[in-house]
N, C-alpha and C positions, 0 to 999 in steps of 0.2 A: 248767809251774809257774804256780798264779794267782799275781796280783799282790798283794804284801803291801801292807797301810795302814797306814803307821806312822807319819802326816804331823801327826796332832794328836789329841786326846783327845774330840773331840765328832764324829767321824764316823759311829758307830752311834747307833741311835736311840732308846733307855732300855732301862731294867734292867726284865728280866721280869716283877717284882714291881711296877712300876707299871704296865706293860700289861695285867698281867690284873687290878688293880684297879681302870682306869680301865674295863675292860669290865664287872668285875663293876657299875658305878655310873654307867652311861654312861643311863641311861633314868632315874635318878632327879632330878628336876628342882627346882634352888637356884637361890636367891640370884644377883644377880651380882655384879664387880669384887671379889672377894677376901670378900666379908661372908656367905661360906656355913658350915656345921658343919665341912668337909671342911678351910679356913683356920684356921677356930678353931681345931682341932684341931691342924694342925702348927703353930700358934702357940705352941699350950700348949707342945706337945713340945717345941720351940727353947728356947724361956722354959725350962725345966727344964734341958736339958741344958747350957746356957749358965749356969746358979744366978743368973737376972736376971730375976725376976718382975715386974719393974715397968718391964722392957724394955718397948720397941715393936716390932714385928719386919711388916715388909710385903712383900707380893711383887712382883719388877717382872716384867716379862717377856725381860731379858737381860742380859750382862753393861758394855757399851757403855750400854746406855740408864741402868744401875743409875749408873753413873759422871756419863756427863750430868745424869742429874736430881737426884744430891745436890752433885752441885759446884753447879751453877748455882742450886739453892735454896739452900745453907749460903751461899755468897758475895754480902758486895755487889757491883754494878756495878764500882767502882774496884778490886776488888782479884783476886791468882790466885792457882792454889794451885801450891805448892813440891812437885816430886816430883824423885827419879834421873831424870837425864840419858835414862836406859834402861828408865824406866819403862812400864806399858804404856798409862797417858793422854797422853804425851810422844811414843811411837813408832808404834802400832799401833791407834788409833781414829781415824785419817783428819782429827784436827783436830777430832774433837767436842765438847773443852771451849771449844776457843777458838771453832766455829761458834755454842757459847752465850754469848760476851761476855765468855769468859775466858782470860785468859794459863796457860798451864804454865808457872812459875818452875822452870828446870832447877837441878840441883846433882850434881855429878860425881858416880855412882854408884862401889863398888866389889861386882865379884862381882854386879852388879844391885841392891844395897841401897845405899840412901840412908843414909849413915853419921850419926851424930848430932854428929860434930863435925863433919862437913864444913855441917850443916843450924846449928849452933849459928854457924859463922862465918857462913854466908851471910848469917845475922837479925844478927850484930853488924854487918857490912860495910854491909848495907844502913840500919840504923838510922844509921849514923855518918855517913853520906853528906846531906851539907847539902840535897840538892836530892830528899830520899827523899819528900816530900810531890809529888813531880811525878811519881812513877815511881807502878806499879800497888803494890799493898799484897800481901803474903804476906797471905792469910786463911787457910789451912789447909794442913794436910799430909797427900800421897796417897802410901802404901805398897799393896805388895801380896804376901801370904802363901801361897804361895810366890811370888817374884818375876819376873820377865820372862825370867830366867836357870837357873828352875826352882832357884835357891838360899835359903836359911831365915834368917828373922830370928829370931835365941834371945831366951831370955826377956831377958836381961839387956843384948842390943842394943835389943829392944821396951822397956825400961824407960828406956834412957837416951836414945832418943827424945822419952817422955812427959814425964821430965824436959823437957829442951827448949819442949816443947810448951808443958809449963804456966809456965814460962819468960816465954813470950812469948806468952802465951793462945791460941796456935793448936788447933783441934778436931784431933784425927788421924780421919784414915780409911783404913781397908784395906778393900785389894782382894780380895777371897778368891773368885775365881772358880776354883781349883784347890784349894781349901782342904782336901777330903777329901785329897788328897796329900802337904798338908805333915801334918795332922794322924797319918796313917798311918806315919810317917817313924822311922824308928828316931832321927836326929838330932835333932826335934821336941824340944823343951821348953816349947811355949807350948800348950795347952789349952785348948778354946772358951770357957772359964766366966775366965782369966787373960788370953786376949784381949779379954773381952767389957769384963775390970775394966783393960784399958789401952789402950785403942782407944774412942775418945767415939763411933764408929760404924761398923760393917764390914758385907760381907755372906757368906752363903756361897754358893759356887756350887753351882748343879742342872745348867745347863746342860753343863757340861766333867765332871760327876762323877756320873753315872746318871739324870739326869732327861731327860724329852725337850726341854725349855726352862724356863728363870727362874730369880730366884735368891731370896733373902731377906734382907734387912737389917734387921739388928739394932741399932737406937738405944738406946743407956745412957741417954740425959738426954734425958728426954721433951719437955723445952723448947727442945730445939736448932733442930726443925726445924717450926714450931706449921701448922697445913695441911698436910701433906706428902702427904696422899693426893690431893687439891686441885692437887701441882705432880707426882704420881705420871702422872694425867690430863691435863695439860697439856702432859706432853711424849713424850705418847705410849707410856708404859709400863705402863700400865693394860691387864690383860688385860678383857676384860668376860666371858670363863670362866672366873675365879679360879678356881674349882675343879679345872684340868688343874693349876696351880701349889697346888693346899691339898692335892691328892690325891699329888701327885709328893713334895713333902715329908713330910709325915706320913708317905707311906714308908719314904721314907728313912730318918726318924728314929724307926723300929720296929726292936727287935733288932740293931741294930748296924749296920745296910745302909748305913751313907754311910760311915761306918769301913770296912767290910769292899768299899766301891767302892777306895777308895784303897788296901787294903793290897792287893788282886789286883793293881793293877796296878804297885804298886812292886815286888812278886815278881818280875812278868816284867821288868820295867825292872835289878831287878839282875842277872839272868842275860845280860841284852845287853852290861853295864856290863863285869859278867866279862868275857864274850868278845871285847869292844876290847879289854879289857886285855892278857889271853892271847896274842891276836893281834898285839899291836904298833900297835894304830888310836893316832893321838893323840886327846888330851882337847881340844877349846876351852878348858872347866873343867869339874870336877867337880862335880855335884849330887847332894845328898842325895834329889831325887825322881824321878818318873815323866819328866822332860825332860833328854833325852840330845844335847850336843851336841859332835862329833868335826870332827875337819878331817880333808877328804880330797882327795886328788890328782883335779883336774879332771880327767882321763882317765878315770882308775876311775869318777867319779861318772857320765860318760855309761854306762858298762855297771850301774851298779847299778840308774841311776833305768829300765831296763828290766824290774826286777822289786820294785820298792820306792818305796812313795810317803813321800818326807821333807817336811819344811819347809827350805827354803834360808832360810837367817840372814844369813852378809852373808860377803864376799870375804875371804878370809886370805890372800893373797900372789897374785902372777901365775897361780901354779899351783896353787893350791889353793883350797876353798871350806868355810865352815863350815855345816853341816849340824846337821838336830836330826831324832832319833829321840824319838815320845811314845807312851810306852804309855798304858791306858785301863780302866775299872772293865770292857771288854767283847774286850780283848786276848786273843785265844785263846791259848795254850798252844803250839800245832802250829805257829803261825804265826811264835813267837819263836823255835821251833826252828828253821823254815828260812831265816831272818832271821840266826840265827846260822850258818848252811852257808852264806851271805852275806858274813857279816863274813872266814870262813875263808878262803873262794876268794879274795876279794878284798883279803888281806892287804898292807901294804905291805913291798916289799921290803927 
C-alpha cells in the first residue's frame, strides 16, 4: 500500500490548467514584479468577481510573507495587532509579526474565531486601564477565513466584528489562505464581493488552493496603504516574475477553477468526515471544511502514521493525540478510499 498524504493542502504542485498555461507562455517575454498583461489581467478578473472596481489587488509571493508585510506596513511602531489566541499569526509563523516590531495582542478564541464580544471587551479593558498609553496600541485586527481550526466566520459574526472595528477605528484583515474552501462550503454565507465590502483588506490564497505559489490582496480603500508595492519589495515578497503569480491567478479565476479547487476537495473531505463518524473516531471539533481534526489513541497512531501522512496538532490527554486530516483541490479519489479502509481497521474499541 503507498503512503497516503493527507498532511496539508499544498503538498502537490498546481492545477493542470496552470501548468499547461504556464508552458503555453513560458518564451513569451514581459514585464517584471507584477506590471505585465498576464497581472493585469487576473487583476481585472478579482476586481470583477469581488464587485470592487476600485479595489487594489497585488501579488505577494506567499502566505506568511503576505501577513508580514501588511501587518508591518498598516501599523505604527507603538502599536500590534489583536488576533485569537489560535490564530495563525499568534501560532504558526515562527514570530514573524513580532520579528517585524510587532506584538500579537492575544484574545481567547472560540472554535478558532475571534469572537466580537470577547474583541469588544478587550478594547474596553484596555482603554479603561490608566496606564494604556505605556502598553502597545491595538492598531488592527487579523482574522482568517477559514480559520486555524478549519471553522467559518458567518456573515453575521463578520458583521459584528466590523461593528467593533469601526467602533474603535481599527482596519480588519483577513487571512484567506484557504479561502477557496471556506467559499466552496455548504455552511459559507460570506461571498468574495460581502467580504470584500467588510474586511478593509484580505487576501486570497493560490498558494494552499491550486496555484504553485502566492496569493493576492485585495485593498477596499486605496489610502490605507499609500507605497505598498515599495514595502511589497522591501520585504521581500516581490516576485521579479510576476507573471508565474498574473498567470496562476487569471486561471484560476476563469470558469469557475478556484471555486471548483475548493468544492473537489470538500467532496472528499466529507466522505472521511462520514467514516469517523460511522466508525466511532472522535471529533477534536467539527468543521465545515476541507480540515479534519480527530483524537486518537497514541498506540493506533503509531500503526496509522505507517501508511498516512497527518498534521499532529497538539496532545489530548496522556493517551491520546489530536490529529488533522486535509484534503486538497488535487486529493485523488482512490486515495480517500483507502484512507477510509483506514479509518475502518483502526476503529476504536
Amino acid at each position: 500500500m503507498k503512503k497516503l498524504y493527507f498532511g496539508s493542502d499544498y503538498q502537490e504542485g498546481m492545477r493542470e490548467e496552470i501548468l499547461a498555461r504556464l508552458q503555453e507562455t513560458n518564451r513569451i517575454p514581459v514585464s517584471g514584479y507584477g506590471t505585465d498583461d498576464f497581472c493585469a489581467s487576473a487583476i481585472a478578473k478579482i476586481k470583477t468577481a469581488c464587485k470592487a472596481e476600485d479595489a487594489e489587488v497585488y501579488f505577494l509571493s506567499g502566505g506568511t510573507q503576505t501577513n508580514e508585510t501588511v501587518i508591518s506596513s498598516l501599523l505604527h511602531d507603538y502599536e500590534g495587532v489583536v488576533a485569537a489566541d489560535t490564530g495563525h499569526v499568534s501560532l504558526h509563523e515562527a514570530g514573524a509579526i513580532e520579528h517585524g516590531g510587532h506584538k500579537v495582542l492575544t484574545v481567547k478564541g472560540i472554535d478558532g474565531k475571534l469572537p466580537a464580544e470577547g474583541l469588544r471587551e478587550y478594547l474596553e479593558l484596555f482603554y479603561a486601564d490608566a496606564n494604556h498609553d505605556h502598553m502597545v496600541q491595538p492598531g488592527m485586527v487579523y482574522i482568517s477565513q477559514p480559520t486555524e481550526y478549519g471553522t467559518l466566520y458567518s456573515l453575521g459574526e463578520l458583521r459584528a466584528l466590523r461593528e467593533v472595528c469601526d467602533t474603535y477605528h481599527l482596519p480588519l484583515y483577513v487571512d484567506g489562505a484557504r479561502l477557496a474552501y471556506a467559499l466552496a462550503s455548504s455552511a459559507n454565507d460570506v461571498t468574495l464581493p460581502l467580504l470584500t465590502e467588510l474586511a478593509d483588506l484580505f487576501y486570497i490564497g493560490g498558494t494552499k488552493c491550486g496555484a504553485m505559489i502566492g496569493e493576492a490582496l485585495v485593498i477596499r480603500n486605496k489610502t490605507l496603504l499609500p507605497h505598498f508595492f515599495t514595502s511589497i519589495k522591501q520585504h521581500g515578497a516581490l516576485l521579479a516574475k510576476g507573471r508565474l503569480l498574473g498567470i496562476s491567478f487569471v486561471t484560476l479565476f476563469t470558469d469557475g477553477l478556484y471555486e471548483a479547487c475548493g468544492a473537489h476537495a470538500l467532496q472528499e473531505a466529507e466522505k472521511i468526515k462520514n467514516a469517523l463518524k460511522e466508525n466511532g473516531w472522535k471529533f477534536y471539533l467539527e468543521t465545515p471544511t476541507n480540515q479534519i481534526f480527530t483524537v486518537v489513541e497514541n498506540e493506533t497512531l503509531k500503526q496509522l502514521e505507517e501508511h498516512v501522512v497527518y498534521s499532529f496538532w497538539e496532545p489530548y490527554d496522556e493517551t491520546h493525540t489530536v490529529i488533522r486530516f486535509a484534503t486538497s483541490w488535487a486529493t485523488d479519489p482512490e486515495d480517500t478510499e483507502q484512507l477510509i479502509r483506514l479509518i475502518q481497521e483502526y476503529r476504536p474499541e
